[in-house]
C-alpha positions as a Markdown table, in Angstrom:
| # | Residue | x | y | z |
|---|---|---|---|---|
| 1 | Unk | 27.0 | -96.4 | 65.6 |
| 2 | Unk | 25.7 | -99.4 | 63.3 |
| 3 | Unk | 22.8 | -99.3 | 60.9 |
| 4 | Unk | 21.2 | -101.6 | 59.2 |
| 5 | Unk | 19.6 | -102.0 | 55.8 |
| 6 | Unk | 16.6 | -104.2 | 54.5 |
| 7 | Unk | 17.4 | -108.0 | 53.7 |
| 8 | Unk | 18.1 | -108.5 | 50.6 |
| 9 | Unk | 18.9 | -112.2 | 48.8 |
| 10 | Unk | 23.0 | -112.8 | 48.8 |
| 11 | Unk | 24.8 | -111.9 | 45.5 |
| 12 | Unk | 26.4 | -115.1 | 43.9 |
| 13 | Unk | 29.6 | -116.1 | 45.5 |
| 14 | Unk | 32.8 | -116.2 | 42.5 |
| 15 | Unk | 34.6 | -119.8 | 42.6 |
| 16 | Unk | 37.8 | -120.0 | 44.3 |
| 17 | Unk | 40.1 | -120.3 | 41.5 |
| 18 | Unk | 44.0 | -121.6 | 41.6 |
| 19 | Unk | 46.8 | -120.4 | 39.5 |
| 20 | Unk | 46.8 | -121.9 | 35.6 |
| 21 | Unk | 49.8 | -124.3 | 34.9 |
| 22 | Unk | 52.2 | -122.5 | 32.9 |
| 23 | Unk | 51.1 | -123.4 | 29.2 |
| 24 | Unk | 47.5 | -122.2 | 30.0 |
| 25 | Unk | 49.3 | -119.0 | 31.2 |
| 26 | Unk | 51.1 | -118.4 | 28.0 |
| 27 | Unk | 48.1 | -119.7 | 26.0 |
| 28 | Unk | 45.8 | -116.6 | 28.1 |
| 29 | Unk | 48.9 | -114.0 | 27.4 |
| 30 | Unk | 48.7 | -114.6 | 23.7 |
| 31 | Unk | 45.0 | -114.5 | 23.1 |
| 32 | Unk | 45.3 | -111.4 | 25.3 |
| 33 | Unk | 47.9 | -109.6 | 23.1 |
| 34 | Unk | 46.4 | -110.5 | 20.2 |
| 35 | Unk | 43.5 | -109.0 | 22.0 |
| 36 | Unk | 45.3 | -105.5 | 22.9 |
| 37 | Unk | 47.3 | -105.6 | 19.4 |
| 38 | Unk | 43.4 | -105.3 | 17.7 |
| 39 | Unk | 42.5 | -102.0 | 19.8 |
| 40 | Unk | 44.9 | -100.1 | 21.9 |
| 41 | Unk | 43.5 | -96.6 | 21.4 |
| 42 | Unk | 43.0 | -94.5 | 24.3 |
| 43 | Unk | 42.9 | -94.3 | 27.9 |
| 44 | Unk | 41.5 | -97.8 | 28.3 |
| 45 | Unk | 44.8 | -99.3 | 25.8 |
| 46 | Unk | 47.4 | -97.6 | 28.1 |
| 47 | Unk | 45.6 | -99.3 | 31.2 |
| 48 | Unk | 45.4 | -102.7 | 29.4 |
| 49 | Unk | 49.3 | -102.4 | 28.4 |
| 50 | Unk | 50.2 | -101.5 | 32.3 |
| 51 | Unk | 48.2 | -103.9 | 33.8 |
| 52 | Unk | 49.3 | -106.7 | 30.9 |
| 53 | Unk | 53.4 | -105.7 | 31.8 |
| 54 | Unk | 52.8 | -106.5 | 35.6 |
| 55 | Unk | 50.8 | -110.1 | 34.8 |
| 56 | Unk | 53.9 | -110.5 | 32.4 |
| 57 | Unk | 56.4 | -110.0 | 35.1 |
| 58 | Unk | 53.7 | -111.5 | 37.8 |
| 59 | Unk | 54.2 | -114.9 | 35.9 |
| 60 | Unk | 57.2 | -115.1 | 35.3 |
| 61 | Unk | 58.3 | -116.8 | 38.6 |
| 62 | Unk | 54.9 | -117.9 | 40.6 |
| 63 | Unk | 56.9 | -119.5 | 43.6 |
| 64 | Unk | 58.7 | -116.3 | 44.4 |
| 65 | Unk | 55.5 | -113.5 | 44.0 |
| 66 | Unk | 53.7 | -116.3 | 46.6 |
| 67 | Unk | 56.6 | -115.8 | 49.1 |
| 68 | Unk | 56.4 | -112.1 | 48.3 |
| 69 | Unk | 53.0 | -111.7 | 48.6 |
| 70 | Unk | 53.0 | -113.5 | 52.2 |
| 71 | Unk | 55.7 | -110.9 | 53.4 |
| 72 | Unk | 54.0 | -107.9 | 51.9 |
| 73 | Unk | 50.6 | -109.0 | 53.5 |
| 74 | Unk | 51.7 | -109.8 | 57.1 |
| 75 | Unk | 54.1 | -106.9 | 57.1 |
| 76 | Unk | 51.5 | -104.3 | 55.8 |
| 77 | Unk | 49.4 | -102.2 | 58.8 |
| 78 | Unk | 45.6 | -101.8 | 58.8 |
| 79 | Unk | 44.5 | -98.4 | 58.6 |
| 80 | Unk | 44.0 | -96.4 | 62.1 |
| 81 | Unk | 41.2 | -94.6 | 63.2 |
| 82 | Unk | 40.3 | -91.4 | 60.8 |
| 83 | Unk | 41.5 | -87.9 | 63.0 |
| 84 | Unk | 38.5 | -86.4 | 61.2 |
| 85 | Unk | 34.7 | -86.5 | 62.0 |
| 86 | Unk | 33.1 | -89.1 | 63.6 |
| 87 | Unk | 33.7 | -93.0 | 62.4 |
| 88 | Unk | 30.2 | -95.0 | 61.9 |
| 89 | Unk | 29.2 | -97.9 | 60.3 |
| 90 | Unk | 26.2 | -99.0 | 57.9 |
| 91 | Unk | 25.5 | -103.1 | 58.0 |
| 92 | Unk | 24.7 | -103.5 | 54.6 |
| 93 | Unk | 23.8 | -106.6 | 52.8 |
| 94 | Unk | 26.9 | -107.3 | 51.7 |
| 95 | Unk | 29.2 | -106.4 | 54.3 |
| 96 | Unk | 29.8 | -103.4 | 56.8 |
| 97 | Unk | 30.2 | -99.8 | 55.0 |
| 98 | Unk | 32.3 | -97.3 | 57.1 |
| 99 | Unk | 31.8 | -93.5 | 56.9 |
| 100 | Unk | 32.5 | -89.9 | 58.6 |
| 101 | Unk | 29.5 | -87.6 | 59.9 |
| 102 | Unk | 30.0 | -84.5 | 61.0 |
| 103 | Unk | 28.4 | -81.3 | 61.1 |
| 104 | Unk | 25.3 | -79.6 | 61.5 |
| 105 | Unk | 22.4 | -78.7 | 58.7 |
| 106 | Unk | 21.3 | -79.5 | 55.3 |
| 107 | Unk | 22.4 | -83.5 | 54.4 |
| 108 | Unk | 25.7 | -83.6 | 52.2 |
| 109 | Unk | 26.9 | -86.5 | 51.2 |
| 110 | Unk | 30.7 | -86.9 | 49.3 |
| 111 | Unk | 31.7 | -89.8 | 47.2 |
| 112 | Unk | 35.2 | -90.6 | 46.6 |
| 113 | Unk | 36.8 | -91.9 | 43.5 |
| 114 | Unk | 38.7 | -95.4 | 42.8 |
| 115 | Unk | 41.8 | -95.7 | 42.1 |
| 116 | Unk | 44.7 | -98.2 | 44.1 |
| 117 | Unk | 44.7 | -96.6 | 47.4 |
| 118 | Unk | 41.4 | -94.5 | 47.3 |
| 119 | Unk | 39.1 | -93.9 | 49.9 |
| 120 | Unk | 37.1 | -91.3 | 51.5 |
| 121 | Unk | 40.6 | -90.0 | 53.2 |
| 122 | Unk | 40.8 | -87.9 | 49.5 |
| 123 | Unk | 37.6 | -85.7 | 51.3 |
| 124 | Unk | 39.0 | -84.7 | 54.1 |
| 125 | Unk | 40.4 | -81.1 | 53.3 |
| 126 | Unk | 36.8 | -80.4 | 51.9 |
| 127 | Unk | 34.7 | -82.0 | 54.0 |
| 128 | Unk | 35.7 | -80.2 | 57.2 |
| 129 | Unk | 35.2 | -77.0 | 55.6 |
| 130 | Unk | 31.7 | -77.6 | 54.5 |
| 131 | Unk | 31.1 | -79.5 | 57.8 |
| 132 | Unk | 30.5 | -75.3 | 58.8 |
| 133 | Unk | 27.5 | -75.1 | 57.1 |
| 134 | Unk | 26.3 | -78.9 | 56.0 |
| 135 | Unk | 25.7 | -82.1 | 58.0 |
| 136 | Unk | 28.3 | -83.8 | 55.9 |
| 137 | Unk | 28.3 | -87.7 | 55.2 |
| 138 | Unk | 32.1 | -89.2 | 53.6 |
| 139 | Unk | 31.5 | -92.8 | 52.9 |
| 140 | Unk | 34.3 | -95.4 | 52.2 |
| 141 | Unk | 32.8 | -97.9 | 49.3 |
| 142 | Unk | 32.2 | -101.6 | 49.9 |
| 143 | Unk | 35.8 | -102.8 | 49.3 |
| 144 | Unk | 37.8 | -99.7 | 49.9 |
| 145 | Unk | 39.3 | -97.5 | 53.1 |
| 146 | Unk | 37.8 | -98.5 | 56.3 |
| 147 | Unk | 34.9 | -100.6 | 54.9 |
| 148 | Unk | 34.4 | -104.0 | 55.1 |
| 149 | Unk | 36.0 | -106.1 | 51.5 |
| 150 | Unk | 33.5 | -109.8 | 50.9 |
| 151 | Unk | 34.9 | -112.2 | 48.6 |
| 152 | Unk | 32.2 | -111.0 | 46.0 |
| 153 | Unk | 31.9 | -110.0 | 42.2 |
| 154 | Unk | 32.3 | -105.9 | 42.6 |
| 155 | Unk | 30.3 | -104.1 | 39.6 |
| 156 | Unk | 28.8 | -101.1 | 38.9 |
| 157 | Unk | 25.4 | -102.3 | 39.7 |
| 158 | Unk | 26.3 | -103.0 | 43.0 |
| 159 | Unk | 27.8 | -99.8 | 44.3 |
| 160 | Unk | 24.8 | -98.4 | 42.8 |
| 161 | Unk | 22.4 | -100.1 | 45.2 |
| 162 | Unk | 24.2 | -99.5 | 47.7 |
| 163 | Unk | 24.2 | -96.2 | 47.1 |
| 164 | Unk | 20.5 | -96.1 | 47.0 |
| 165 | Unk | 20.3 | -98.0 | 50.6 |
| 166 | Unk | 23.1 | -95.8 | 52.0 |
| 167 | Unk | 20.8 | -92.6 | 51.1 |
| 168 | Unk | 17.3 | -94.2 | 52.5 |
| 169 | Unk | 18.3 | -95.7 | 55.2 |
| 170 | Unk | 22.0 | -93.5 | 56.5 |
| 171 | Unk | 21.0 | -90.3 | 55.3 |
| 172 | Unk | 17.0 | -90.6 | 55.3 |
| 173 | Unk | 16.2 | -86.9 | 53.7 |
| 174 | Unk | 16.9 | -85.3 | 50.0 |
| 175 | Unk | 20.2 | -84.5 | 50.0 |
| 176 | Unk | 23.1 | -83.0 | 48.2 |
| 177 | Unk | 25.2 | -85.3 | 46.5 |
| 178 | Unk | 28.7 | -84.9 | 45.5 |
| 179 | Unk | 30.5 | -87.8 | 43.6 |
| 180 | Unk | 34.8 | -87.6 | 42.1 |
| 181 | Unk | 35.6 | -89.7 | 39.5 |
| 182 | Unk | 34.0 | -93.1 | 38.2 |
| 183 | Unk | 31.7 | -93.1 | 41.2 |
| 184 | Unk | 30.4 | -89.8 | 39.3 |
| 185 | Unk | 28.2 | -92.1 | 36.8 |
| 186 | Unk | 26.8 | -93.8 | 40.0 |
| 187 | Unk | 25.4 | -90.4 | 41.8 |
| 188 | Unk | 23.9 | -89.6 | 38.1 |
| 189 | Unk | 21.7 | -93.0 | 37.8 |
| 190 | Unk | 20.8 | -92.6 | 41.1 |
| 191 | Unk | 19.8 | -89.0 | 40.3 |
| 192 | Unk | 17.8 | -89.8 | 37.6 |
| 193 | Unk | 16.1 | -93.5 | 38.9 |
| 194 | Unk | 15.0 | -92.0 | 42.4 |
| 195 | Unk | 14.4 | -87.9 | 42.2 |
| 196 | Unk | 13.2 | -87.9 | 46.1 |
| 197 | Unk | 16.6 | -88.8 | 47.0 |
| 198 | Unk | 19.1 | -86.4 | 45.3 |
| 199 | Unk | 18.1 | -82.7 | 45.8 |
| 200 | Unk | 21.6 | -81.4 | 44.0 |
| 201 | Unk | 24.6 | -83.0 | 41.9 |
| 202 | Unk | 28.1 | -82.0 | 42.1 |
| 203 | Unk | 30.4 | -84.0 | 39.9 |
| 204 | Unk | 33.9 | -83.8 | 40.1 |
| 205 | Unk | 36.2 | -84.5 | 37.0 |
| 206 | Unk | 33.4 | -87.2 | 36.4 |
| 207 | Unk | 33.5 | -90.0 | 34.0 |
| 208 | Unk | 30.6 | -92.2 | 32.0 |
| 209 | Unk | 29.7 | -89.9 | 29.7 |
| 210 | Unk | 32.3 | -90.8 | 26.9 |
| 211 | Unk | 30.4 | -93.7 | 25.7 |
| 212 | Unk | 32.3 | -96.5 | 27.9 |
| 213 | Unk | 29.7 | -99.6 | 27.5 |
| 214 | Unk | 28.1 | -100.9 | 30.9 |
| 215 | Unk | 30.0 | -104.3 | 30.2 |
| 216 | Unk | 33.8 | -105.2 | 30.0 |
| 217 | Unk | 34.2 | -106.5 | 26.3 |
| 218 | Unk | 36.8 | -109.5 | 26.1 |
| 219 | Unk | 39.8 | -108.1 | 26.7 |
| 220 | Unk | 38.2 | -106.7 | 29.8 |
| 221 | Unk | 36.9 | -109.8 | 30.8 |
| 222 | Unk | 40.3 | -111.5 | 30.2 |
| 223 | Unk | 42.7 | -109.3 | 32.2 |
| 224 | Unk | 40.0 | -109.3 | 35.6 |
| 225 | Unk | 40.6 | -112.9 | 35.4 |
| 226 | Unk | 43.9 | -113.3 | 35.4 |
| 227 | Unk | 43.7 | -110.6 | 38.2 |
| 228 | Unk | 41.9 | -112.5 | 40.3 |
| 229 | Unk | 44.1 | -115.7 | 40.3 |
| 230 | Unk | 45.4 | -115.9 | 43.8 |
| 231 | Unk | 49.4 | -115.5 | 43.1 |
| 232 | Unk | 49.5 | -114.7 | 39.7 |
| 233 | Unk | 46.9 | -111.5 | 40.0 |
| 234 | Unk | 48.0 | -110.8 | 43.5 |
| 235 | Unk | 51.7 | -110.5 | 42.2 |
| 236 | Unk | 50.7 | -108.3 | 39.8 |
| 237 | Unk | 48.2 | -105.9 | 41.3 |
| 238 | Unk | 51.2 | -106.1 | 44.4 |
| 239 | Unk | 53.7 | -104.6 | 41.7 |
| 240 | Unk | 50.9 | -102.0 | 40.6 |
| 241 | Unk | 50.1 | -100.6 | 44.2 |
| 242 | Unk | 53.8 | -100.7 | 45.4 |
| 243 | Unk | 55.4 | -97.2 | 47.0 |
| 244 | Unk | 57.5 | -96.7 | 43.9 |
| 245 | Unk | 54.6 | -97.5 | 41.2 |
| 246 | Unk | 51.7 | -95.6 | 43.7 |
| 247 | Unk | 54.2 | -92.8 | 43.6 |
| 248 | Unk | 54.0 | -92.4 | 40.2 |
| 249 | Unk | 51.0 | -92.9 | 40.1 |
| 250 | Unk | 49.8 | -90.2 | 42.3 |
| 251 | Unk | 52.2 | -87.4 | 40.7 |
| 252 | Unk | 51.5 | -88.0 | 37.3 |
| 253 | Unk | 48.1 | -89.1 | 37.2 |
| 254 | Unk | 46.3 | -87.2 | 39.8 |
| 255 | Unk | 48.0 | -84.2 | 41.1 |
| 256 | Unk | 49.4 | -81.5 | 39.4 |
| 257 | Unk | 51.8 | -80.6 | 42.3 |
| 258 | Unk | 54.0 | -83.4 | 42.8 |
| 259 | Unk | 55.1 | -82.0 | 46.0 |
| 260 | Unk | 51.7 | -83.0 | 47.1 |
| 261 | Unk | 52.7 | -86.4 | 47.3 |
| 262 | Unk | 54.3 | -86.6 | 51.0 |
| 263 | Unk | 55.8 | -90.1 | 52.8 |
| 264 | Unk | 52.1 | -89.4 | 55.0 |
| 265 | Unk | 50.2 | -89.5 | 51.8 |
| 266 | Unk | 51.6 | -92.0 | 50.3 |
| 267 | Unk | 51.7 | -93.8 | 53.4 |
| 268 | Unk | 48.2 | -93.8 | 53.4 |
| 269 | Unk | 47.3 | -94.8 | 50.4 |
| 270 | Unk | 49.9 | -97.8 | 50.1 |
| 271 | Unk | 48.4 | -98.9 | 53.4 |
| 272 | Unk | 44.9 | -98.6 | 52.0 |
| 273 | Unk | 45.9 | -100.5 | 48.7 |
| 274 | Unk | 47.1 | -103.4 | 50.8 |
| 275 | Unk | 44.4 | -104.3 | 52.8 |
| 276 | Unk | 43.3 | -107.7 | 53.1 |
| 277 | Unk | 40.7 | -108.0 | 50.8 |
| 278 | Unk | 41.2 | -104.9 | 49.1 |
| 279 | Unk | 42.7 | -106.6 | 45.9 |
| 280 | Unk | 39.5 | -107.7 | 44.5 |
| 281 | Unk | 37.3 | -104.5 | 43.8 |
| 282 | Unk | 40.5 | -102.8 | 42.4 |
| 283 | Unk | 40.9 | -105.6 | 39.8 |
| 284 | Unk | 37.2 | -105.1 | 39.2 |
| 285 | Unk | 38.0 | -101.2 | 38.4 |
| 286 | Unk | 41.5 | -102.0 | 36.6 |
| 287 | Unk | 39.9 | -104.2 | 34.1 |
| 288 | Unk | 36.5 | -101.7 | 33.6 |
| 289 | Unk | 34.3 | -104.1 | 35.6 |
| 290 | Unk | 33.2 | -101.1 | 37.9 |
| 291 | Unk | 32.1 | -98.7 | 34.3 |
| 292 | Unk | 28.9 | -97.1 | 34.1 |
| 293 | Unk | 27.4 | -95.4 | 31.2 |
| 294 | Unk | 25.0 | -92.6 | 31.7 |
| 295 | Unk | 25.0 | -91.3 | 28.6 |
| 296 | Unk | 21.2 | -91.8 | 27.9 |
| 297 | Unk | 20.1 | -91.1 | 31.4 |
| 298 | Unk | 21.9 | -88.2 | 31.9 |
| 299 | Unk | 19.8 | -85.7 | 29.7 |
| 300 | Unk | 16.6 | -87.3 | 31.9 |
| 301 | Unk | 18.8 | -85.4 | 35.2 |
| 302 | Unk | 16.5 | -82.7 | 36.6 |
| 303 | Unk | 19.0 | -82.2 | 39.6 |
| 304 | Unk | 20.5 | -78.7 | 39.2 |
| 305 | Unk | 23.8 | -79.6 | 38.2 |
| 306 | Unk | 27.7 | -78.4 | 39.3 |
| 307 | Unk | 31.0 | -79.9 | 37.1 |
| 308 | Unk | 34.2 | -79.3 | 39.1 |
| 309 | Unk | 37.5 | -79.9 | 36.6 |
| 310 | Unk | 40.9 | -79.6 | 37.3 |
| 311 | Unk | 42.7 | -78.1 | 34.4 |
| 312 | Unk | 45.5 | -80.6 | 34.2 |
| 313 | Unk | 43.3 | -83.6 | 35.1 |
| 314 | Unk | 44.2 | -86.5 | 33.1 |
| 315 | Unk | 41.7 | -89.0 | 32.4 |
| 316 | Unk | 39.2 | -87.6 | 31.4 |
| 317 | Unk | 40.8 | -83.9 | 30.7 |
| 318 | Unk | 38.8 | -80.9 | 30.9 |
| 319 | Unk | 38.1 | -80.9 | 27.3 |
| 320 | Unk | 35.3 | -83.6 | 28.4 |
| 321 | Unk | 33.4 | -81.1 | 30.3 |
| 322 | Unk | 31.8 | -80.1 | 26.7 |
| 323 | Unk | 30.2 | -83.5 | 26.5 |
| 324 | Unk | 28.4 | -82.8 | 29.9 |
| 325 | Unk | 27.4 | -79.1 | 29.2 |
| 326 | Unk | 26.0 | -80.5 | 25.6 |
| 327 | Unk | 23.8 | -83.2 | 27.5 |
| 328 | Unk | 23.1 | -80.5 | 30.5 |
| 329 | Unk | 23.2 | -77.0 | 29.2 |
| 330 | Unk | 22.1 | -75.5 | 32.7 |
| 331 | Unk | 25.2 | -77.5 | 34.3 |
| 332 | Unk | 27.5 | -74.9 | 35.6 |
| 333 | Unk | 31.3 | -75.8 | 35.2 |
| 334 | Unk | 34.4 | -74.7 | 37.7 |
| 335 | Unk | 37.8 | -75.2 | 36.3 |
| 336 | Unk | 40.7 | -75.2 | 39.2 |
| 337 | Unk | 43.7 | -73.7 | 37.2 |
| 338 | Unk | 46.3 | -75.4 | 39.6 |
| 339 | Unk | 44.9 | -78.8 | 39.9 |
| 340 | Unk | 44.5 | -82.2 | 38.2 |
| 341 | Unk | 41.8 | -84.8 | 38.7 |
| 342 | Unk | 41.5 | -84.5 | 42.9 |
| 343 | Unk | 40.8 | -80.0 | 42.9 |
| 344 | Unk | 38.9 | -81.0 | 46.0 |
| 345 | Unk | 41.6 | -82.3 | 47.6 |
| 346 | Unk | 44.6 | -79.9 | 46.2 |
| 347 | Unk | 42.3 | -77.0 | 46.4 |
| 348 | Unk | 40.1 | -77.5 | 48.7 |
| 349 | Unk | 39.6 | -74.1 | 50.7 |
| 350 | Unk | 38.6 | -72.9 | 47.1 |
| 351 | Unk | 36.5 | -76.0 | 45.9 |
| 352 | Unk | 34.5 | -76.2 | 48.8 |
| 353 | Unk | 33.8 | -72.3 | 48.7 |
| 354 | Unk | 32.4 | -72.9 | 45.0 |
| 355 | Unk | 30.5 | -75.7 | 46.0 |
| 356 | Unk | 28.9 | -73.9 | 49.0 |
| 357 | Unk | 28.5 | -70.9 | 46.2 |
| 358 | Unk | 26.7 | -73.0 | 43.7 |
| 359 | Unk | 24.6 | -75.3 | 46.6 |
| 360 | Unk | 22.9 | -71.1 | 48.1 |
| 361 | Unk | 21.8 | -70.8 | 44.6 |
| 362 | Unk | 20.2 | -73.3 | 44.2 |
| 363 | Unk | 18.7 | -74.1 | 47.8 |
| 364 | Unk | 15.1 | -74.4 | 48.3 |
């Protein structure tokens, strides 16, 4: 099944760039540590110095990582067809969004974080549980899973609208909205800018709240650059999304059972990391180009409002959940003792039994 959306004028295009010559390269790496060396505090420093290590080693031998990068691109597979719910599509302005639908009742609609790999896949435990009692809606983000991935500057503005479009025109009633992650911030604005939309919020180990500015400063600025050179940032992000690296990845920064992390799942999200295209909108998130702060908007929320944490989530850690409750004092919270920053995906039996819990309460 394809929708469509309302025109709307084309976003501008990025130049094709090419690869600096090496003395550029070293000139960028040393404004860029100089940079890092001025602030390195916090989750956003230990994601600068990762990312800065693989554009080190990504430039250390350019004709090699362009070889490597060929093999690793013809040899990767595209992802099959989902084994869960029902695959359609939404022709949006900029490109073709893919999404599961499935079930019967009230509209429920369940947005997946970012992260190298992510996609709506992370929903899937949930989603066919609450598919019982909710007509459920799983989208996969412009640029990530199944959807389609334009050559185009990804932001958080423009997830945002398209948000908004995939709500009027996809879903076409109020509905409940459940967001994980960075996408959280999104679901809020939305929240907030268009009431008629969003009947509840569920936000899962959300982030935006912990005064992240809209814009990338410098540094930010700097490192999505040299991301998006063709063999330079491809070596690099190739190095960050490889099996090895995504394993680590997934056991120490988003599930709290390592055992978790099976050769299927990991399968899956290598595969998803290395689809054509699929480069660009992580080097937007990597290098904070995808933030969005809701810090001021988010006391204007009138949605009745859920908080799902796991207790060993990493960034941010449940200790963050007193910012929300501080802005929100009707917010209710849910802490998943066992989990980390997916409890909807490790737990999700229990999670969607809260969520259903919390969505009777609170039902018209």
């Amino acid at each position: 099944m394809l929708l469509t959306a309302p025109f709307y004028s084309d976003r501008a295009r990025p130049k094709v760039t090419t690869d600096p010559p090496a003395p550029i390269r070293a000139m960028l790496f040393s404004r860029l540590m100089v940079a890092e060396g001025s602030n390195g505090k916090g989750g956003s420093g230990r994601r600068r110095r990762r990312l800065i290590k693989g554009l080190l080693l990504g430039s250390a031998a350019v004709g090699l990582p362009a070889l490597a990068n060929a093999l690793i691109a013809r040899r990767n597979e595209k992802l099959g067809y989902p084994a869960w719910g029902r695959q359609e599509r939404f022709a949006w302005r900029e490109g073709e969004i893919s999404f599961q639908r499935f079930g019967l009742g009230a509209p429920l609609v369940l947005l997946h974080s970012f992260g190298p790999g992510h996609d709506s896949e992370e929903w899937r435990p949930a989603s066919e549980l609450l598919a019982r009692s909710f007509r459920v809606y799983a989208p996969d983000f412009l640029g990530w899973g199944r959807s389609e991935k334009p050559a185009i500057t990804y932001d958080g503005e423009l997830y945002i609208q398209l948000l908004v479009d995939f709500l009027r025109s996809v879903v076409a009633e109020r509905c409940a909205l459940v967001a994980a992650g960075l996408p959280a911030a999104y679901a809020v604005q939305v929240a907030v800018d268009h009431p008629e939309l969003v009947s509840h919020l569920g936000l899962v180990v959300p982030a935006g709240i912990e005064g992240r500015r809209d814009e990338p400063d410098m540094r930010d600025a700097l490192i999505h650059r040299l991301l998006r050179f063709p063999v330079l940032g491809r070596s690099s992000l190739n190095l960050f999304t490889s099996r090895p690296a995504l394993a680590q990845y997934l056991r120490k920064e988003v599930f709290q059972s390592p055992e978790k992390v099976d050769a299927a799942r990991l399968d899956h999200y290598y595969r998803s990391s290395h689809q054509p295209g699929a480069h660009a909108p992580l080097a937007a998130y990597l290098s904070g180009y995808l933030n969005h702060s809701i810090a001021e908007a988010v006391s204007r929320l009138k949605a009745p409002l859920w908080l799902a944490w796991g207790r060993h989530a990493k960034n941010p850690p449940v200790e963050s959940a007193d910012l929300w409750l501080h802005h929100v004092p009707s917010a209710e919270l849910e802490v998943f003792e066992d989990c980390g920053n997916h409890p909807h995906l490790e737990a999700g039996s229990r999670f969607s039994h809260r969520l259903e819990a919390f969505l009777a309460r609170f039902s018209d």
